[in-house]
C-alpha positions in Angstrom: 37.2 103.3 -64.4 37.4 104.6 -68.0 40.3 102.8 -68.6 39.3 99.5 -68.1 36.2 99.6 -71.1 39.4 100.3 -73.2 41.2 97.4 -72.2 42.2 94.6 -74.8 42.9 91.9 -71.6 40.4 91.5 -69.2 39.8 89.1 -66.1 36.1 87.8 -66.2 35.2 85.9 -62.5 32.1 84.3 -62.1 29.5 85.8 -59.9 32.0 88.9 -58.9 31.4 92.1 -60.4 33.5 93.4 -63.0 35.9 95.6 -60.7 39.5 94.2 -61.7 41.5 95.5 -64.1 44.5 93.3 -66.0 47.8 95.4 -65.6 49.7 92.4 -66.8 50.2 88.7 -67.1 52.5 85.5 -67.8 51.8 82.6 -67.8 52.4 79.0 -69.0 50.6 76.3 -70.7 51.9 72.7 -72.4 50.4 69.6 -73.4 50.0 67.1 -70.5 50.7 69.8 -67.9 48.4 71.9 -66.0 48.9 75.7 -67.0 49.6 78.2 -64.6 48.9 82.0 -65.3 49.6 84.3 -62.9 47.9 88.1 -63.0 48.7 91.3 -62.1 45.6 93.0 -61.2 44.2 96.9 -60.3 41.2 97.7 -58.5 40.2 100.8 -57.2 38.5 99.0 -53.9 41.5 98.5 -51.2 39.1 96.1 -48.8 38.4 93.2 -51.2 37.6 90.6 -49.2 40.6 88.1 -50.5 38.7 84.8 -49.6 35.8 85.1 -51.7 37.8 85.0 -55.1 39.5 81.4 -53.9 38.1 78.6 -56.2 36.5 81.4 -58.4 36.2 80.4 -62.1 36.9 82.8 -64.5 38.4 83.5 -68.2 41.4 85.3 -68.9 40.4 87.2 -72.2 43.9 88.0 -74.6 41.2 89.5 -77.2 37.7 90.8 -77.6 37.9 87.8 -80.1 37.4 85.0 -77.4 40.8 84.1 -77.0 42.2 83.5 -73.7 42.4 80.6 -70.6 39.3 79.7 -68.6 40.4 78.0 -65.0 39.9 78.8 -61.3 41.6 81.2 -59.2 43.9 79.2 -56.8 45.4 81.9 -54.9 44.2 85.8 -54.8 46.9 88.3 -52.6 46.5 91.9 -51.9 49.2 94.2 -52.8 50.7 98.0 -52.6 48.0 100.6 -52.6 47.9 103.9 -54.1 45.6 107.5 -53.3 43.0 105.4 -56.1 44.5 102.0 -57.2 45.2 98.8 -54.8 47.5 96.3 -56.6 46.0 92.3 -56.5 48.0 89.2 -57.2 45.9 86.0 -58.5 46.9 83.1 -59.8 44.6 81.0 -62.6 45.0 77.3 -62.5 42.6 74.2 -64.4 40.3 73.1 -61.8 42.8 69.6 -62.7 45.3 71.3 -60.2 43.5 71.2 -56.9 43.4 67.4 -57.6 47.2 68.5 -56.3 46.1 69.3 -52.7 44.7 65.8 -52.0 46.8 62.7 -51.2 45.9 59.0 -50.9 46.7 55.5 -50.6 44.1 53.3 -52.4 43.8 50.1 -54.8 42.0 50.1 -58.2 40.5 46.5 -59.0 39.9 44.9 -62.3 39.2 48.5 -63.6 40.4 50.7 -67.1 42.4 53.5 -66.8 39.5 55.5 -67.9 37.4 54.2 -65.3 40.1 54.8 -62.7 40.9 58.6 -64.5 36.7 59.2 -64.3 36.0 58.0 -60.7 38.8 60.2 -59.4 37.8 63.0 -61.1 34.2 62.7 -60.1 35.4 62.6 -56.6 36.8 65.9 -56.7 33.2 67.6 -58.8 34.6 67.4 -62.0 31.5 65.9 -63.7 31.1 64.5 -67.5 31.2 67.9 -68.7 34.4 68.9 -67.5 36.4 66.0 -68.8 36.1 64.0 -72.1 38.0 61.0 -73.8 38.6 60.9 -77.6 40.5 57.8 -77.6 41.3 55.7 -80.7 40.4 52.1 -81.4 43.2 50.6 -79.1 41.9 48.1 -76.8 42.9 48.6 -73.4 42.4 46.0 -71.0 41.0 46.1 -67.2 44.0 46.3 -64.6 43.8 43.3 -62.2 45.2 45.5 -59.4 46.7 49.4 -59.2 47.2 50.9 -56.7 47.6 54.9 -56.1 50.6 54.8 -53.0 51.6 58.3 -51.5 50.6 59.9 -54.5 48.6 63.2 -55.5 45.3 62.5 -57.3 47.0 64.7 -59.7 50.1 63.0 -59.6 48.5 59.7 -60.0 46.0 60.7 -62.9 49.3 62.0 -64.7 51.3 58.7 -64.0 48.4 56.3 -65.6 48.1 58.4 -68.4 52.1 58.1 -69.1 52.1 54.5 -68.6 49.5 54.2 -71.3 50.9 56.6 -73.6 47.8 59.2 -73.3 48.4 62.6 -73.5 45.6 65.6 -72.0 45.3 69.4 -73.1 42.5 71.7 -72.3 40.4 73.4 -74.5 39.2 77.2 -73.5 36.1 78.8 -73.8 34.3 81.9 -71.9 32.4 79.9 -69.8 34.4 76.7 -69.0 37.5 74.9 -70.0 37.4 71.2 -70.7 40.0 68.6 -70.1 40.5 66.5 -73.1 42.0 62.6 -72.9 43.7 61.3 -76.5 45.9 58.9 -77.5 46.5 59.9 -81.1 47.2 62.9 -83.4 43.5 63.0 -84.8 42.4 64.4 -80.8 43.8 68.0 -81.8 41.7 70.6 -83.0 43.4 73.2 -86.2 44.2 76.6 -85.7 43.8 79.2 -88.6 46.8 79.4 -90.8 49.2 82.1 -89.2 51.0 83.9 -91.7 55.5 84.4 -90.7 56.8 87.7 -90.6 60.1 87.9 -89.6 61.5 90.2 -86.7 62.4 93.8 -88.8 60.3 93.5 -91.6 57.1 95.9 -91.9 54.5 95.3 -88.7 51.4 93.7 -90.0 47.8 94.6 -88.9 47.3 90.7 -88.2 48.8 88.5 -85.6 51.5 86.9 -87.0 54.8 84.5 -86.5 57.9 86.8 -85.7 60.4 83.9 -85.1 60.5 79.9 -86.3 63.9 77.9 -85.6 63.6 73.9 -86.5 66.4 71.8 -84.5 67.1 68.3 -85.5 68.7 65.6 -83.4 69.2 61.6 -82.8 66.9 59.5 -80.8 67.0 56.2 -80.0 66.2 53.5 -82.6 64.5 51.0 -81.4 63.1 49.5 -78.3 62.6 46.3 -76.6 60.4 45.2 -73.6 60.2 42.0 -72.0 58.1 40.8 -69.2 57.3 37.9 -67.2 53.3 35.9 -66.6 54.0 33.5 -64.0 51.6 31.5 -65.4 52.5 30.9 -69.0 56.1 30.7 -67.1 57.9 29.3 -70.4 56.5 31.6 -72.6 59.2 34.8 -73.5 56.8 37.6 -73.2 58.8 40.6 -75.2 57.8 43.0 -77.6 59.9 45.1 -79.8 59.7 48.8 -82.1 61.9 49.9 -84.8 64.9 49.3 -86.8 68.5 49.2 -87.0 69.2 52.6 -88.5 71.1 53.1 -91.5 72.1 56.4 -93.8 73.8 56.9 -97.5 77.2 56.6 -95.5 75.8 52.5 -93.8 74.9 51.2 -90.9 74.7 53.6 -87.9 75.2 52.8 -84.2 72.4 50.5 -83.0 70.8 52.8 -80.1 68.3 50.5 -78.2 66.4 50.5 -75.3 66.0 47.8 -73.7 64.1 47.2 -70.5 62.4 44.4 -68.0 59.2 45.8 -67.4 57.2 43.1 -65.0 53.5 43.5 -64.6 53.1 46.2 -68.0 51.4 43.0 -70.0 50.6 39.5 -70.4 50.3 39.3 -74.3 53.0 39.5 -77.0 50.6 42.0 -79.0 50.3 44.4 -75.7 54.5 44.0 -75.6 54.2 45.4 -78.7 52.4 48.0 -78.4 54.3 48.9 -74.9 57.3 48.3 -76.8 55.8 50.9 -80.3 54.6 53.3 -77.2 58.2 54.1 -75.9 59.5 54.0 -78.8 57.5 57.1 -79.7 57.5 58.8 -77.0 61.8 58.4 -77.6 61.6 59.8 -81.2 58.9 62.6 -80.1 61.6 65.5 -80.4 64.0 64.7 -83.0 62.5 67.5 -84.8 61.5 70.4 -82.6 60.1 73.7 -83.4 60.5 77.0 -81.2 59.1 80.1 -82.1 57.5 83.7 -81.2 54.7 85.4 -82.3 52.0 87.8 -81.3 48.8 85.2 -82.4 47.1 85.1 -79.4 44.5 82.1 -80.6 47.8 79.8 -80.5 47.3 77.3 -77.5 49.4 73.8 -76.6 47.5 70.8 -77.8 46.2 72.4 -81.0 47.7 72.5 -84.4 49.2 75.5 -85.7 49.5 76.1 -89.6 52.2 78.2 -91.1 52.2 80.1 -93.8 54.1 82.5 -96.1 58.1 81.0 -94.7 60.7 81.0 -97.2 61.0 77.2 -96.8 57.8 75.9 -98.0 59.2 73.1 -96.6 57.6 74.3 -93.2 54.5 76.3 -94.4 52.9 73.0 -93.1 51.1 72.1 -89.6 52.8 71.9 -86.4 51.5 70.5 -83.4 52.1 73.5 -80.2 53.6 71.6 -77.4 54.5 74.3 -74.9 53.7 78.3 -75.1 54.7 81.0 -72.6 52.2 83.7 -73.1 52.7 87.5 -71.7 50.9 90.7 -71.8 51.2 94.4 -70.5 48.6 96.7 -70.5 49.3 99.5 -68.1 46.6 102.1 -69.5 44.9 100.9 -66.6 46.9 102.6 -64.3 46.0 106.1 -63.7 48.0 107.2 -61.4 51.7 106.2 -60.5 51.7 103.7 -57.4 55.1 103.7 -56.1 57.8 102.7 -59.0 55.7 99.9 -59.9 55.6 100.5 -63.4 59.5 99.3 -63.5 57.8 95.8 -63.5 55.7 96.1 -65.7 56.6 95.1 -69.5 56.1 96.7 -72.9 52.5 97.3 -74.1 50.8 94.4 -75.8 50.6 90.4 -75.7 53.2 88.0 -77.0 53.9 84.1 -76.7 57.0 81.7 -77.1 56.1 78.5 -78.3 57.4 74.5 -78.6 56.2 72.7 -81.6 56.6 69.3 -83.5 55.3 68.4 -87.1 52.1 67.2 -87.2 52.5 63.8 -88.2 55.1 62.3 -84.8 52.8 60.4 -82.2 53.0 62.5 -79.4 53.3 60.9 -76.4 54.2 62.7 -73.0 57.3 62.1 -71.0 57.5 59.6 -67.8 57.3 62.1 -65.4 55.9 60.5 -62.7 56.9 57.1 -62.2 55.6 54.8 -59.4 56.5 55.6 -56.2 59.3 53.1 -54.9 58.3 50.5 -51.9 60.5 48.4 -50.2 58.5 46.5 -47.9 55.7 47.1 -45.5 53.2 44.5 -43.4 49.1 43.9 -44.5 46.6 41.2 -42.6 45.5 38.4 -44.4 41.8 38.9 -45.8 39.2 36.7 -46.9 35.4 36.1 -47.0 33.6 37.0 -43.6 33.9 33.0 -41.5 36.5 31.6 -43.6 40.2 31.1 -42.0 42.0 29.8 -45.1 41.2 31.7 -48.2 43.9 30.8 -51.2 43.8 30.1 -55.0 44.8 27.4 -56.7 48.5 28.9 -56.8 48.8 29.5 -52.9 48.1 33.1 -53.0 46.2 34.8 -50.9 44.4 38.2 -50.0 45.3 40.8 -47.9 44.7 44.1 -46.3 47.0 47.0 -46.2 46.9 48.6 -42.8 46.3 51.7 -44.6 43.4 50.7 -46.6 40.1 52.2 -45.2 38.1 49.5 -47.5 37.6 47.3 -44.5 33.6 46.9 -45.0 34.6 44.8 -48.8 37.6 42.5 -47.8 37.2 41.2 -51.2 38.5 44.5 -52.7 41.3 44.9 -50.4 43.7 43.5 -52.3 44.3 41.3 -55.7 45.9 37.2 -55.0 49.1 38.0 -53.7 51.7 35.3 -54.1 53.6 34.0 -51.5 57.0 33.0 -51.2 58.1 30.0 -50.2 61.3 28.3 -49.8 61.1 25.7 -52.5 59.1 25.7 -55.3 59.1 22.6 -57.9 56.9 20.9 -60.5 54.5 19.0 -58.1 57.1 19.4 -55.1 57.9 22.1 -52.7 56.8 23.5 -49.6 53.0 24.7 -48.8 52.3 27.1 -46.2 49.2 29.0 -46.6 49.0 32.7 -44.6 45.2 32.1 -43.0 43.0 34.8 -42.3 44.2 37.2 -39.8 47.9 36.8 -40.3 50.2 39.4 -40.5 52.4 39.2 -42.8 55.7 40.8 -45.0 54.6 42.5 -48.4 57.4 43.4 -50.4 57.1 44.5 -54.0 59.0 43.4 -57.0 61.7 46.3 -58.5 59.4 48.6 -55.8 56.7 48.8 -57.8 52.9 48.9 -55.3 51.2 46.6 -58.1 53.8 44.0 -57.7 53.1 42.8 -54.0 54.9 39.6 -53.1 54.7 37.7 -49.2 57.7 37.2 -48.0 57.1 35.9 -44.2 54.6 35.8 -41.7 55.1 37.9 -38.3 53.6 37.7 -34.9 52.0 40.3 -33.1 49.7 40.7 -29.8 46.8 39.1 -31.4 48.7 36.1 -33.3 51.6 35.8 -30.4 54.4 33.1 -31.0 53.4 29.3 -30.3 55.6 28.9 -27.4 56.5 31.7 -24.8 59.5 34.0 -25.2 62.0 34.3 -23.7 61.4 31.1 -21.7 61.5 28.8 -24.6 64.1 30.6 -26.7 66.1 28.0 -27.2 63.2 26.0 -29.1 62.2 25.9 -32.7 58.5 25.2 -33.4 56.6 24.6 -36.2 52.7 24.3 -35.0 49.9 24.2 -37.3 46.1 25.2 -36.0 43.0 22.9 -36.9 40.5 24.2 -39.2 38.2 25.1 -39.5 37.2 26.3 -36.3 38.9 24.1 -34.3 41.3 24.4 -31.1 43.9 21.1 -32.2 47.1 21.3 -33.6 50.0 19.2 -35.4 53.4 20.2 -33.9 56.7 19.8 -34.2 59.4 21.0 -32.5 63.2 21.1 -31.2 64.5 21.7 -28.5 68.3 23.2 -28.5 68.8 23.8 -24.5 71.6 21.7 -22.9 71.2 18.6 -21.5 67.3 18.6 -22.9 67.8 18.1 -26.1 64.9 16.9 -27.6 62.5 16.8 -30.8 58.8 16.6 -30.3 56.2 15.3 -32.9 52.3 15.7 -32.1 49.4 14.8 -34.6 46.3 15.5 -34.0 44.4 13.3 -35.2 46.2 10.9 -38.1 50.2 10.4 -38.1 51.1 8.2 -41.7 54.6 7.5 -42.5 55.4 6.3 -46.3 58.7 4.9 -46.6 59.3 3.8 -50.0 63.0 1.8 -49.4 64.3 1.0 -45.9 63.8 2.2 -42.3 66.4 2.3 -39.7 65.4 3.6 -35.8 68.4 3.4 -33.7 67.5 4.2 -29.9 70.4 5.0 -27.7 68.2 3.9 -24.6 64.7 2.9 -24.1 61.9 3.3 -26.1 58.4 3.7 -24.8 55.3 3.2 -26.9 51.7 3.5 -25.7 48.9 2.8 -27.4 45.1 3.5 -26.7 43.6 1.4 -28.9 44.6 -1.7 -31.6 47.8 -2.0 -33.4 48.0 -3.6 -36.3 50.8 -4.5 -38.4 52.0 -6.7 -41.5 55.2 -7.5 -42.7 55.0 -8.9 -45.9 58.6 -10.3 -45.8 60.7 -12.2 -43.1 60.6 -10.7 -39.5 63.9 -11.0 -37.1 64.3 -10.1 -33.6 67.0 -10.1 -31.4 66.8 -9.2 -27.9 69.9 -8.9 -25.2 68.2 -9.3 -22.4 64.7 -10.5 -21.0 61.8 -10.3 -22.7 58.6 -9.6 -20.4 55.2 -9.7 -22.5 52.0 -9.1 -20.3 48.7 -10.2 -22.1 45.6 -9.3 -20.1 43.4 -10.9 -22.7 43.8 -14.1 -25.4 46.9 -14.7 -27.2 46.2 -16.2 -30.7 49.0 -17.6 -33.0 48.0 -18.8 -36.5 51.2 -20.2 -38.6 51.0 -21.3 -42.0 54.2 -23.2 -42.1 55.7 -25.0 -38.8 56.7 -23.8 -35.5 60.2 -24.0 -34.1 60.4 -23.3 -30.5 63.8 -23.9 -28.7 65.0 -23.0 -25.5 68.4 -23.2 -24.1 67.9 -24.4 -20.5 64.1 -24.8 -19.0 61.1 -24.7 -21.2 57.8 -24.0 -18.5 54.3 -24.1 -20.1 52.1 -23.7 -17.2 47.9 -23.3 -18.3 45.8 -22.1 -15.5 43.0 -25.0 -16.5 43.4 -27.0 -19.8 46.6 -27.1 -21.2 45.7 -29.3 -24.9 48.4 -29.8 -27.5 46.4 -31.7 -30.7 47.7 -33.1 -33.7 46.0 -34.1 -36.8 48.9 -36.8 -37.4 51.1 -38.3 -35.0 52.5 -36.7 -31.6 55.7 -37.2 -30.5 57.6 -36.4 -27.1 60.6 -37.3 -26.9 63.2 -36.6 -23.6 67.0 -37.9 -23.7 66.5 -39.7 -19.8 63.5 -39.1 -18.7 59.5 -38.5 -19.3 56.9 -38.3 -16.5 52.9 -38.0 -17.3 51.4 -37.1 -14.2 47.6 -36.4 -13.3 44.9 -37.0 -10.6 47.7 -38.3 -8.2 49.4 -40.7 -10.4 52.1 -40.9 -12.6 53.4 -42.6 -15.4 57.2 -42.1 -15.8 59.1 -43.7 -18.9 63.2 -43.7 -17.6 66.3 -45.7 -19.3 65.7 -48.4 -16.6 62.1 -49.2 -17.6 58.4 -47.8 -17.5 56.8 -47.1 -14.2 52.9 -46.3 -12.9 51.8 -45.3 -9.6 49.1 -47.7 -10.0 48.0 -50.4 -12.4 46.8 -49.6 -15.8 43.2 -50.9 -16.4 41.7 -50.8 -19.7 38.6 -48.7 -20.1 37.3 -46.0 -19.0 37.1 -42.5 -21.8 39.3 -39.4 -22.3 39.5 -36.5 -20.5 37.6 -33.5 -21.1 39.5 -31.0 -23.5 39.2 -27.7 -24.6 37.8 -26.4 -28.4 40.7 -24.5 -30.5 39.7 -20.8 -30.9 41.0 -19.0 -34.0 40.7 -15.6 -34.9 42.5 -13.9 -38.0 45.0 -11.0 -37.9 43.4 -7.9 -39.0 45.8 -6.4 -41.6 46.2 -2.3 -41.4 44.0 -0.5 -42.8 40.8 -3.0 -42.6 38.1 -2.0 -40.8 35.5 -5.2 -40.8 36.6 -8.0 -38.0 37.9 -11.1 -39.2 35.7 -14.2 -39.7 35.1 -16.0 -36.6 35.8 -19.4 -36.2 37.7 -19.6 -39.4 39.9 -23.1 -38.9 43.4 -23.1 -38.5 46.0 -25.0 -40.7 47.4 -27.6 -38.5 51.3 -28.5 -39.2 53.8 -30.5 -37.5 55.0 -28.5 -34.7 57.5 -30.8 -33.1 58.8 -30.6 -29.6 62.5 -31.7 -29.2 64.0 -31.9 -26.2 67.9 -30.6 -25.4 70.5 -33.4 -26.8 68.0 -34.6 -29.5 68.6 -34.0 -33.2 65.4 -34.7 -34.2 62.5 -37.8 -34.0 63.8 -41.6 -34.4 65.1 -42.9 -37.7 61.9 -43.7 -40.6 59.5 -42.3 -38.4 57.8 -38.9 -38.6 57.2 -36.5 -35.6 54.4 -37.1 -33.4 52.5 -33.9 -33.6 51.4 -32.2 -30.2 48.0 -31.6 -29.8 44.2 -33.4 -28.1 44.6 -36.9 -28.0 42.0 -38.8 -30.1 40.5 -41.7 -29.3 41.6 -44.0 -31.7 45.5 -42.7 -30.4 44.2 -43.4 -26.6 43.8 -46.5 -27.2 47.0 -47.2 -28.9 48.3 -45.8 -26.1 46.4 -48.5 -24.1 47.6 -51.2 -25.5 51.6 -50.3 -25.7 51.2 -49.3 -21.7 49.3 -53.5 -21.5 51.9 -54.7 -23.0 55.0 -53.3 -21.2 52.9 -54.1 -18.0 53.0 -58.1 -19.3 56.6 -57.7 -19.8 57.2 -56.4 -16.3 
């Protein structure tokens, strides 16, 4: 085709022969933006097979100079065809844009943004050489936890890069086209000054600027971020840019913006920088350039140097935010095709451009802001075995049902907090989601990096403690042994009518600490069982009253050590009745004492002591020995909480524990109570000799 060697555009694909010609283009290209050029193309073959140009690199040449876009075609259409000629339609696109086509749900862990940017990019082919960063000496700490949620790869890439304040171009070459990361004004190469030649004025044999318009405008004067670290929880976390503006004429209207950003940073110098960031990206087009020339080396992300204006002023360096670049070269044709030359434009290549002075930060847009969540439910994660996994603020990990991550649990998710329904210094409520729960995430202001546990929620697996809808009327709060065990504490209440009820079950262990008083009021009975000891103390006074009988069974020994005395009274009948021995012993002096009457009776006699005199079945003879008696066991209360026995045969404090019969008020006048106990020798024979004596008088 003779008219293609001729041609000042041409369309060079990789590994294809050179049998396209460029009838015409447009196309457009901005910082932060994938381009998009789309080609109007000639061929004199009308069976080109369409697939094998998909994914095709190749460079779109403006010059014989080496200016032009390198990309890949992403879409390659057959046209009208002619006697000769077959119209094609391609479209050139960064290789950036097919990270477009590919959507995902996944979570970024203690990672930069340039290591997140570099591992997606890599997944897609785009090795080292494709990509680079020039960043500037602005630390930029690991994220704890990001998350890409229903997002593009391209769409995500471009989000992370506007929350940080980076900006991307590409820069073109023959062979390849690289995509460049920066975060300043020092990442952008310079263009050769381009000299301005206003529209009308003789053409020149050089490309040149035909049009450049400079529009001013207000912008927002200073901005203010504030943020929250739940751990430093009394510490204002805000940062703040700018100034309250003022002119020759005063003060000016205070234009600030001010916004709660939670999770953007933890540090009052990263609020600053947040806070400097937006403010920059706000004052970005207070000035803005917009122009038209016929320079076809002029791409976005590059400066462009002016030269020759009347305002010298301008003749300065402007950095090319947008173009639109177009270009018509139908000397390819060589024959008519229909009336398709009434699309195609005027001969030659020209551009529109967007441009801002040299020295404003540029930073892009927010564009793409993080998807919105409401709330959605995960499973509780942790180590492989282990059935509670929290830190020491009650939070937990968890796993997304949509995260295909399952063979690292520990990268499923960050420490999630949980909600709870009271949360104090030191007081509160604790309830930690175990492993294998499933429970409520929702995220704070919607954002995915904010997750937050709201609830817990049953499921087949985890079903409720108590069966529904039998037991709907009951309101249960059961805990699970762990680890690995099949107990539980409980309680619950039941609400159904006429079974009212509230049940408590421990385990193992039940303590009560009650630091003032206790009150218990039973309407009816209370019923306690005990399978082993009880042990109690009262370390004050202890009263009982009871309103009707009182029944004790003992099936063992009943011991009773008193300090003080003993006061036993009884309204009507007083029964002691010993199976064997029955042995009352005093240390001091015994006294019994009945208002008509007293009977000692034993081995078929009887002694009986009456107002009318004292009486024996038989004689009394001196002589003879006590009876055999019984030895006085003691054995200690054990107080709660001691675990060694008490020491045996520790010896009791003996008092006087006197026995008064009904009518008495107490023991004769000057004379202290006989004590009850063993009779001693020494008091047998006393006895002797009072019962000789009252015989004599008889």
């Amino acid at each position: 085709m003779p008219a293609l060697s001729t041609a000042q555009f041409r369309l060079t694909i990789d590994s294809l022969p050179d049998e396209l010609g460029v009838l015409a283009f447009e196309g457009t290209e901005a910082i932060s933006r994938p381009f998009e050029f789309r080609i109007r193309l000639v061929s004199e073959h009308a069976g080109l097979a369409l697939e094998r140009f998909l994914h095709r690199p190749a460079f779109l040449a403006f010059n014989t100079l080496g200016n032009g876009i390198h990309g890949q075609i992403a879409d390659f259409a057959v046209g009208e065809s002619g006697q000769r000629l077959t119209h094609y339609h391609a479209t050139l696109v960064p290789r950036l844009s097919s990270l477009e086509l590919a959507f995902n749900r996944r979570i970024f862990q203690r990672q930069t943004v340039r290591q997140i940017i570099t591992e997606v990019l890599k997944l897609h082919g785009l090795l080292g050489d494709a990509f680079r960063f020039q960043l500037g000496p602005t630390e930029y700490p690991p994220r704890d936890y990001c998350t890409q949620c229903e997002e593009s790869d391209l769409a995500f890439i471009q989000r992370l890069c506007e929350e940080e304040g980076w900006h991307y171009h590409f820069e073109h070459g023959p062979q390849q086209h690289v995509l460049v990361f920066g975060d300043d004004q020092s990442r952008f190469r310079s263009l050769p000054p381009t000299p301005f030649v206003p529209d009308g004025a003789m053409v020149a044999d050089e490309p040149t600027i035909r049009t450049f318009s400079v529009r001013v405008r207000g912008a927002t004067s200073r901005v203010t971020r504030r943020d929250h670290d739940f751990e430093k929880p009394r510490l204002t976390l805000e940062g703040a840019s700018g100034h309250h503006p003022h002119d020759a004429q005063g003060a000016q209207p205070d234009r600030e913006d001010y916004a709660y950003a939670p999770g953007r940073f933890l540090t009052l110098a990263q609020g600053q920088q947040t806070a400097l960031r937006a403010l920059q990206r706000r004052q970005r087009d207070t000035c803005v350039v917009e122009g038209g020339s016929n320079q076809p080396a002029l791409l976005s992300g590059h400066f462009m140097s002016l030269k020759n204006h009347g305002r010298a002023c301008w003749n300065q360096r402007w950095l090319l935010t947008w173009l639109r670049h177009e270009g018509s070269q139908p000397q390819v044709l060589e024959e008519a095709i229909g009336n398709v030359e009434e699309g195609i434009p005027e001969q030659g290549y020209g551009n529109r451009f967007k441009a801002v002075p040299w020295d404003v930060f540029y930073r892009p847009s927010v564009r793409h802001r993080r998807p919105v969540l409401v709330s959605e439910t995960a499973t509780v994660s942790g180590p492989q075995g282990s059935e509670i996994h929290c830190d020491e603020y009650g939070r937990v990990k968890v796993r997304f049902h949509w995260d295909r991550a399952e063979g690292n649990p520990e990268r499923s998710s960050c420490w999630v907090r949980v909600a709870t329904g009271w949360a104090g210094d030191g007081f509160g409520t604790q309830l930690i989601p175990r492993v294998g729960m499933e429970v409520v995430i929702t995220f704070l202001a919607g954002d995915p990096d904010q997750p937050l546990i709201t609830g817990c929620v049953p499921n087949k697996a985890n079903p409720v403690p108590h069966g529904l809808p039998l037991n709907d009327t009951r309101s249960v709060f059961k805990s699970r042994s762990s680890p690995g065990g099949d107990g539980s504490n409980e309680l619950h209440i039941e609400d159904r009518k006429g079974a009212e009820r509230i049940y408590l079950r421990a385990e193992r262990d039940l303590f009560a600490n009650v630091r003032n008083d206790h009150t218990l009021e039973i309407g009816r009975d209370q019923r306690i069982t005990l399978a082993g000891q009880h042990y109690s103390e009262i370390r004050g006074e202890e009263h009982h009253t009871v309103g009707g009988h009182r029944v004790t069974q003992l099936n063992a020994d009943d011991f009773l050590n008193i300090n003080g005395s003993l006061h036993a009274q009884a309204g009507e009948t007083l029964v002691i009745r010993a199976g064997q021995v029955l042995q009352i012993e005093c240390a001091g002096a015994l006294t019994v004492k009945s208002g008509s009457q007293l009977t000692l009776e034993g081995g078929g006699h009887f002694l009986r002591i009456g107002a009318d005199g004292i009486f024996s079945s038989t004689p009394i003879e001196p002589g003879g020995g006590p009876g055999p008696g019984a030895t006085l066991q003691n054995k200690s209360a054990r107080r709660p909480g001691e675990t060694d026995d008490p020491v045996a045969g520790r010896a009791a404090t003996s008092t006087g524990v006197v026995a008064i019969s009904e009518g008495a008020t107490g023991p004769p006048a000057g004379r202290a109570p006989l004590s009850i106990g063993v009779l001693c020798k020494r008091c047998f024979q006393q006895a002797q000799a009072q019962v000789r004596g009252l015989a004599a008088r008889l």
